[in-house]
C-alpha positions as CSV (number, residue, x, y, z in Angstrom):
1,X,4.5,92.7,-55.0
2,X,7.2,93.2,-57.5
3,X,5.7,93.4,-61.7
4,X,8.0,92.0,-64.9
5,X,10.9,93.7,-65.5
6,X,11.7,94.7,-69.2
7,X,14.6,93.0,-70.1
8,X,16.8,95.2,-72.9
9,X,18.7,92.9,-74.7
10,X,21.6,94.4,-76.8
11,X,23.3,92.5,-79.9
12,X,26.1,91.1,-77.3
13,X,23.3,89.9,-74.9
14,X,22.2,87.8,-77.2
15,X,24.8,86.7,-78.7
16,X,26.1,85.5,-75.1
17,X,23.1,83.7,-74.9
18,X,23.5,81.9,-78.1
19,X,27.2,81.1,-77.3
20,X,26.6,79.6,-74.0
21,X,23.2,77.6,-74.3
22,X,23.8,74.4,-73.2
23,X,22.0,72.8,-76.2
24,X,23.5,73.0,-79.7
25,X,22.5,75.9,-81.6
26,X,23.4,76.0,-85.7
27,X,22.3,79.8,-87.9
28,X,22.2,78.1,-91.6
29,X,21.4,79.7,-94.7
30,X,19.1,78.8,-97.2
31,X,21.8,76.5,-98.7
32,X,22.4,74.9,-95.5
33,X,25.7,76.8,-95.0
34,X,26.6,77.7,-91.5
35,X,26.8,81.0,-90.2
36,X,27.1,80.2,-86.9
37,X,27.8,77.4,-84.3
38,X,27.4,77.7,-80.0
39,X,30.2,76.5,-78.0
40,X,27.9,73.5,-77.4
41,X,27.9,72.7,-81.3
42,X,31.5,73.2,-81.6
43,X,32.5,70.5,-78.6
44,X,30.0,67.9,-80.4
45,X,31.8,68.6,-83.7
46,X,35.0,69.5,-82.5
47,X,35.5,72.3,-84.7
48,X,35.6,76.1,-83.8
49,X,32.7,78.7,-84.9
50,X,35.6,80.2,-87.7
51,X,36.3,76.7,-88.8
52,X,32.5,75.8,-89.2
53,X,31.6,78.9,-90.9
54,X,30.2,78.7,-94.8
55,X,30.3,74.6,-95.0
56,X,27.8,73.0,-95.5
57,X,25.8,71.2,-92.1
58,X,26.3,67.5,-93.1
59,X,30.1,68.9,-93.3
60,X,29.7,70.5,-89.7
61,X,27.9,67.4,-88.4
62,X,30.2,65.1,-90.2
63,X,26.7,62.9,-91.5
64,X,27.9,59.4,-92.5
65,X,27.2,60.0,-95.7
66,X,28.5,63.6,-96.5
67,X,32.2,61.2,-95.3
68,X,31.6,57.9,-97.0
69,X,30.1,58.7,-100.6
70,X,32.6,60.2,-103.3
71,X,31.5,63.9,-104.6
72,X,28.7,64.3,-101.6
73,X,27.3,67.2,-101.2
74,X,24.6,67.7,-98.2
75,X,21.2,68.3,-99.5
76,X,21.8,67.1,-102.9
77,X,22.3,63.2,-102.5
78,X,19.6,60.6,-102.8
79,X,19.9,59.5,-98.7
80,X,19.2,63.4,-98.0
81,X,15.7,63.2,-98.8
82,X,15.2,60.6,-95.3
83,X,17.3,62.6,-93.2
84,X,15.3,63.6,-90.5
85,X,17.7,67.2,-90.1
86,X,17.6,68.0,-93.4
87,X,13.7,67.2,-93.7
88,X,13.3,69.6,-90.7
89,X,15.2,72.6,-92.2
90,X,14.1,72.6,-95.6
91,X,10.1,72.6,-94.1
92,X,11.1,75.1,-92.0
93,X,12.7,77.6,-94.2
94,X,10.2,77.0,-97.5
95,X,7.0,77.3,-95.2
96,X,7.9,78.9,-92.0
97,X,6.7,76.5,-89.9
98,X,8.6,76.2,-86.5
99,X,9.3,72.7,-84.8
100,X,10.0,71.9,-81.0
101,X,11.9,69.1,-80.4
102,X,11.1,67.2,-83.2
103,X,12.3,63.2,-82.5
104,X,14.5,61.9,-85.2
105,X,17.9,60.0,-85.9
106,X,21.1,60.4,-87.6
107,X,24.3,58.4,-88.5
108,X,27.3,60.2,-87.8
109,X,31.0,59.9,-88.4
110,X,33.0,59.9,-84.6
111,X,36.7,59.2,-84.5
112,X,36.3,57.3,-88.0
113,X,33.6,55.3,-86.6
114,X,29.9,55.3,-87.9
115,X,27.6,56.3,-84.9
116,X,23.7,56.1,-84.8
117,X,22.5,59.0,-82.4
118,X,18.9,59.7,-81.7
119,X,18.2,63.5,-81.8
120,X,15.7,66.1,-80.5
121,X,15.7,68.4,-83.5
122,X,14.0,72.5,-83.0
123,X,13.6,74.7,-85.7
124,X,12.9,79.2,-86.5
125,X,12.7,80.9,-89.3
126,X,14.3,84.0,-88.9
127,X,15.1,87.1,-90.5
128,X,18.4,88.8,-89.9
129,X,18.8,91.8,-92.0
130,X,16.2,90.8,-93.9
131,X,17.4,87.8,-94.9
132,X,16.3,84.3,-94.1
133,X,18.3,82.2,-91.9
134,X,17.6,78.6,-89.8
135,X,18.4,78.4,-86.6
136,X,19.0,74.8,-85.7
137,X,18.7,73.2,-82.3
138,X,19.8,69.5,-81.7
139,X,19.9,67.6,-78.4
140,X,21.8,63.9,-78.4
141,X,18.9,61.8,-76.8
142,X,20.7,58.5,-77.4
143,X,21.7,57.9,-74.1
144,X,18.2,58.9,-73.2
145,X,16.6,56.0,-75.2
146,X,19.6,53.7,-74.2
147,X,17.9,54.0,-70.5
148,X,14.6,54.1,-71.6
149,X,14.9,51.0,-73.0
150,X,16.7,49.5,-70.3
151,X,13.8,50.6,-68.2
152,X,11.0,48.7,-70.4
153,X,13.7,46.0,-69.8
154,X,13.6,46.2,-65.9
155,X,9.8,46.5,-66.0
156,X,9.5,43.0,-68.4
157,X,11.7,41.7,-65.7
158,X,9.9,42.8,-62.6
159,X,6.9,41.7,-64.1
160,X,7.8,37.8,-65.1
161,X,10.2,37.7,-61.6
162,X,6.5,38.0,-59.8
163,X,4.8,35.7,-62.2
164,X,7.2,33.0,-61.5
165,X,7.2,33.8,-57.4
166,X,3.2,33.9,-57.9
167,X,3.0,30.8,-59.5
168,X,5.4,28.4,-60.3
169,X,7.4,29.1,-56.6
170,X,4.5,29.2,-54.7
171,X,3.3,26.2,-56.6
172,X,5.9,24.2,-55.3
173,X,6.2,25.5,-51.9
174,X,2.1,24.5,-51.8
175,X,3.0,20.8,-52.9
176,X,5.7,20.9,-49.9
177,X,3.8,22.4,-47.6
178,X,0.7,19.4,-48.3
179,X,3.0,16.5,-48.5
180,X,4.4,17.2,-45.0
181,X,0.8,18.0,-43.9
182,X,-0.3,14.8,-45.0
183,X,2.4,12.7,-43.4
184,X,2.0,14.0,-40.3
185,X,-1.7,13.2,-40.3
186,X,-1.3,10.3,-41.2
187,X,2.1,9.3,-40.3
188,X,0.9,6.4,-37.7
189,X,-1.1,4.6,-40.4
190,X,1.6,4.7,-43.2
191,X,3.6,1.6,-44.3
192,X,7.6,2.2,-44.7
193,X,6.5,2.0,-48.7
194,X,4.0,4.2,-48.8
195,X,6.0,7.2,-46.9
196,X,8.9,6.7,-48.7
197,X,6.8,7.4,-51.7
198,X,5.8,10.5,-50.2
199,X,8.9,11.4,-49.0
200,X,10.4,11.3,-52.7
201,X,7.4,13.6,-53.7
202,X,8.5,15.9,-50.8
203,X,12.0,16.0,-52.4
204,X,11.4,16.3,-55.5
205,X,9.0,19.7,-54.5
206,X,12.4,21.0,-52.9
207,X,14.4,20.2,-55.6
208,X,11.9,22.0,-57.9
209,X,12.0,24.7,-55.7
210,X,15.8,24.8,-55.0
211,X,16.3,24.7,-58.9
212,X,13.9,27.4,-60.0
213,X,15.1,30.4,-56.9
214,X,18.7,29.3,-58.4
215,X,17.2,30.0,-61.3
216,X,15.6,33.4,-60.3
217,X,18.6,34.5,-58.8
218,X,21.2,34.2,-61.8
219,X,18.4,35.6,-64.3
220,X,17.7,38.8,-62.3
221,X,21.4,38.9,-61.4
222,X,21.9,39.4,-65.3
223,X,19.2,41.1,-65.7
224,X,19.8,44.2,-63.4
225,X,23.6,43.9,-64.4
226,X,25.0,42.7,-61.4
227,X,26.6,39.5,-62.2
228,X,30.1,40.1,-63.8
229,X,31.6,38.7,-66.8
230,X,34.7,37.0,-65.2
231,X,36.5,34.7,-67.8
232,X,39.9,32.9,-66.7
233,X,41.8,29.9,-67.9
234,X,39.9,26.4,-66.9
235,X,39.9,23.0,-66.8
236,X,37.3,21.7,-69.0
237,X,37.1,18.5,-67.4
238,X,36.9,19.9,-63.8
239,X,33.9,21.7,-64.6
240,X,32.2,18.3,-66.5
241,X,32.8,16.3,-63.2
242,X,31.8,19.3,-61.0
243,X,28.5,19.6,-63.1
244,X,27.8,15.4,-62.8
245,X,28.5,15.6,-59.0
246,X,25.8,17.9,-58.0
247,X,23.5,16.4,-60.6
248,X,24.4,12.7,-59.9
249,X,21.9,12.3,-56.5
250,X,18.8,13.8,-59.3
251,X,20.1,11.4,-61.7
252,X,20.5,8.5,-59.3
253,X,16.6,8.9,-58.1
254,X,15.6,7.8,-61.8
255,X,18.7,5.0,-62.4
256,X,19.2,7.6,-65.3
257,X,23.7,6.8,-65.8
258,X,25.5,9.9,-66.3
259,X,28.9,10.0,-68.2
260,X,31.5,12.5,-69.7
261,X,32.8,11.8,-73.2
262,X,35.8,14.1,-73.1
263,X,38.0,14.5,-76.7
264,X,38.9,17.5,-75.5
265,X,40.3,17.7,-71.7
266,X,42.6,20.6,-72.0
267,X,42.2,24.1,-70.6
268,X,39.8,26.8,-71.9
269,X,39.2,30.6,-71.2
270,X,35.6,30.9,-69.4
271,X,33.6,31.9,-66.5
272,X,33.7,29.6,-64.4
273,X,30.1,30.5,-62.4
274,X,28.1,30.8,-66.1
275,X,29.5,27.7,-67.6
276,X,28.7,25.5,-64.8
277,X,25.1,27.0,-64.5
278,X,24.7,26.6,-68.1
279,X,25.9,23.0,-67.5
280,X,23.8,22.6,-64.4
281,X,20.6,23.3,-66.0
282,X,21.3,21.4,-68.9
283,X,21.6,18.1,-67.3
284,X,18.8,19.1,-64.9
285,X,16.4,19.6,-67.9
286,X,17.6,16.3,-69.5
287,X,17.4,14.3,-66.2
288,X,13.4,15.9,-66.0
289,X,12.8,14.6,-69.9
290,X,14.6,11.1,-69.4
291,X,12.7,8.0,-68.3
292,X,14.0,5.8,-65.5
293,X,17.4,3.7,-66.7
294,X,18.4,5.8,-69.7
295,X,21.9,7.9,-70.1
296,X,23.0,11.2,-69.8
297,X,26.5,12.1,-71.9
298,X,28.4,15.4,-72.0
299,X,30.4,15.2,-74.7
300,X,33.5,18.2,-75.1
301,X,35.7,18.7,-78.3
302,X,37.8,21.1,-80.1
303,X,35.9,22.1,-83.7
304,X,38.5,24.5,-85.3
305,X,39.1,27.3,-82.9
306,X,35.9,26.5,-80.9
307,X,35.5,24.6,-77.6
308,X,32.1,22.8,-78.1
309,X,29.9,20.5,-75.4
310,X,27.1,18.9,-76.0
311,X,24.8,17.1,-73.6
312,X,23.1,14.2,-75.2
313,X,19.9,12.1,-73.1
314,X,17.9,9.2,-74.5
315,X,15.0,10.8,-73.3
316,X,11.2,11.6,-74.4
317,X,12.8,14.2,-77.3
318,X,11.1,17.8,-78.5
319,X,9.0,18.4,-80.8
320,X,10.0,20.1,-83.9
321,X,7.4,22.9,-83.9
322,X,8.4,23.6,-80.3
323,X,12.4,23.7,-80.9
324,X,12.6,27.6,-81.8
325,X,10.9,28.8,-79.0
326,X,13.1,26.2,-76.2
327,X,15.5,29.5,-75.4
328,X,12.3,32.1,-75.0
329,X,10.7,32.6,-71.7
330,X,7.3,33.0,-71.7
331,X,5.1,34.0,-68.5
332,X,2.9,31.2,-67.9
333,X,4.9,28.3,-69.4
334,X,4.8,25.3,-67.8
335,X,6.6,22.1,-68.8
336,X,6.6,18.4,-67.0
337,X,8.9,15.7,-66.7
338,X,8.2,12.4,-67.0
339,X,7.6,12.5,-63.5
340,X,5.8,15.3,-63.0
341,X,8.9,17.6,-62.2
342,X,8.0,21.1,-63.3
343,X,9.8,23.5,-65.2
344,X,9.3,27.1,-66.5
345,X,11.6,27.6,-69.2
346,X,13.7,30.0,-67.1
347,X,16.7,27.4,-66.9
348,X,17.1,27.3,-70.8
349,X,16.7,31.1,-71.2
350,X,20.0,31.7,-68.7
351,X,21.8,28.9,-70.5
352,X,21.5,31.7,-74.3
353,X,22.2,34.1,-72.1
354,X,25.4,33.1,-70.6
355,X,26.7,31.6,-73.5
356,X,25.9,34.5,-75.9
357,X,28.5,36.6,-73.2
358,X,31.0,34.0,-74.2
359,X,30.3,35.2,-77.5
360,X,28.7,31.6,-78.4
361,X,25.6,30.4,-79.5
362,X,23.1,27.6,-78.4
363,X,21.0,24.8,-80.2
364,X,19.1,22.3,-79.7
365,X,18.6,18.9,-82.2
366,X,16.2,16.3,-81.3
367,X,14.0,13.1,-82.4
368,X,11.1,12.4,-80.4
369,X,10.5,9.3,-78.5
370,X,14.6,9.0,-79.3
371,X,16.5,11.5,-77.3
372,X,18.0,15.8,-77.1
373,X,21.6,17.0,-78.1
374,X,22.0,20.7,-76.6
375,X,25.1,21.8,-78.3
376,X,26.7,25.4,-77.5
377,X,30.2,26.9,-79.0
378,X,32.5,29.0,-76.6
379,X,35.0,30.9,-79.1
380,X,38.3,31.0,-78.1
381,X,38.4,34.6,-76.3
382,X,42.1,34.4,-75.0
């Protein structure tokens, strides 16, 4: 069995080793003056070691505020006391104390752009010809965090994707599965009246059903990324009539009279899939909130250089304490039409969604016992 070898380092050893790390390594004086940047320091900064050498590191590093404020000079301006960097180095070289990946943050000046980068920031104390020198160690993390939070996203996801299946799906599948149960037990007994009545029940659990895995499917479809932003020139009024057509036989079980008020009918730059989902649930959710006999209009119109459309019922209306959180999904939300049809929330949440990738935004305006306006903008994005 082999023992440790003694490694015998000489001065260009080590200074291969510093050159290539695959970290970025900065030697800085007491000033903050560079002595010495890696190759690894150099591609981040895009300067060579002989260019670097004797500026100043928020010069190096080109810190956002070392390039934006007149007369700066790193270490002496009022935002250097926050910096995280300069924090790190000044503790290290007045007490000695050494730090190992230390988490902070930095804005930072990248092809004239201001860049926020989260940082992994190590520190030594060293003496080199006995004098004191820094050497700095800085790992970009931002990507890091980027997919970290992404993850927690994924996880959130995951987490309300089996609530709903627990609960809300299997809820409705239940009330299917008990209404056909029932009929068939008693299918001899019942009078034309009474199983129509419990064949609209039966419906209406498979519409519920239907609505809320459509639902589930464009919300984790955006979720994980997978469904495409795909704008192209439209007609406005082929996507009203498209939306009334498969809501009409939902609207037609209450005698609820849908109509498109159209002052604008030209074409408009959209997707095509999000718009009419957006649309879809819309008129859906004021169908469920609309007693029997009352109207339905989508309204479109040109406001400036915004397309916006509205969809207007005369239903039950919202409560004003419950309008900001109409866009939030929340596990465990439950709301019910005014004939018992469920709803979770989900529907309204994909609607902000897809009409914040249009660059728009959504809002709701309502009096109860009087009626909903949901109003979104889609900006001109020719």
């Amino acid at each position: 069995m082999g023992g440790m070898t003694n490694l015998n380092f000489s001065d260009n050893d080590l200074l291969a080793i510093f050159e290539y790390a695959a970290v970025v390594l900065v030697l800085v004086d007491g000033e903050g003056r560079v002595q010495r940047i890696n190759k690894s320091g150099s591609q981040m900064v895009n300067l060579d070691n002989e260019q670097a050498i004797g500026l100043l590191a928020g010069e190096v590093l080109k810190c956002v505020n070392q390039y934006k404020i007149e007369g700066a000079v790193c270490g002496r301006m009022t935002p250097c006391a926050s910096c995280d960097l300069r924090q790190t180095f000044t503790d290290t070289f007045n007490t000695g104390t050494d730090y190992h990946k230390k988490e902070g943050s930095m804005d930072f000046i990248v092809d004239g752009e201001t860049v926020h980068k989260q940082i992994l920031i190590s520190s030594s104390r060293l003496l080199i010809n006995e004098q004191p020198f820094i050497l700095l160690t800085i790992d970009d993390i931002t990507k890091l965090k980027e997919q970290e939070k992404e993850l927690s996203v994924l996880i959130s996801t995951r987490d309300k994707l089996y609530s709903v299946i627990a609960h809300d799906l299997r809820g409705s599948i239940s009330t299917i599965v008990g209404f056909t149960e029932l009929i068939l037990l008693r299918l001899a007994d019942l009078s034309s009246e009474r199983l129509k009545e419990f064949l609209e029940n039966l419906q209406q659990a498979g519409q519920d059903s239907f609505n809320l895995l459509e639902n589930l499917f464009e919300w984790t479809s955006v979720q994980w990324k997978n469904h495409y932003f795909n704008p192209e020139l439209m007609a406005v009024n082929e996507l009203v009539i498209k939306t009334i057509d498969i809501c009409r036989p939902a609207a037609n079980r209450k005698s609820i009279h849908l109509s498109h008020k159209g002052d604008f009918s030209g074409n408009w730059t959209l997707d095509k899939g999000m718009i009419l989902t957006v649309l879809r649930n819309l008129v859906n959710n004021a169908i469920k909130f609309t007693d029997r006999g009352g109207q339905i209009v989508i309204t479109s119109k040109k406001v400036d250089k915004d397309l916006i459309i509205e969809v207007t019922d005369t239903g039950i209306g919202i409560k004003a304490e419950k309008i900001p959180k109409m866009f939030i999904f929340e596990q465990g939300q439950h709301t019910h039409g005014t004939e018992h049809e469920k709803g979770t929330g989900l529907g309204l949440m994909i609607c902000k969604e897809f009409v914040e990738k249009h660059k728009g935004i959504i809002w709701v305006s309502s009096i109860p016992g009087k009626g909903t306006t949901f109003s979104f903008n889609l900006p001109d994005i020719q």
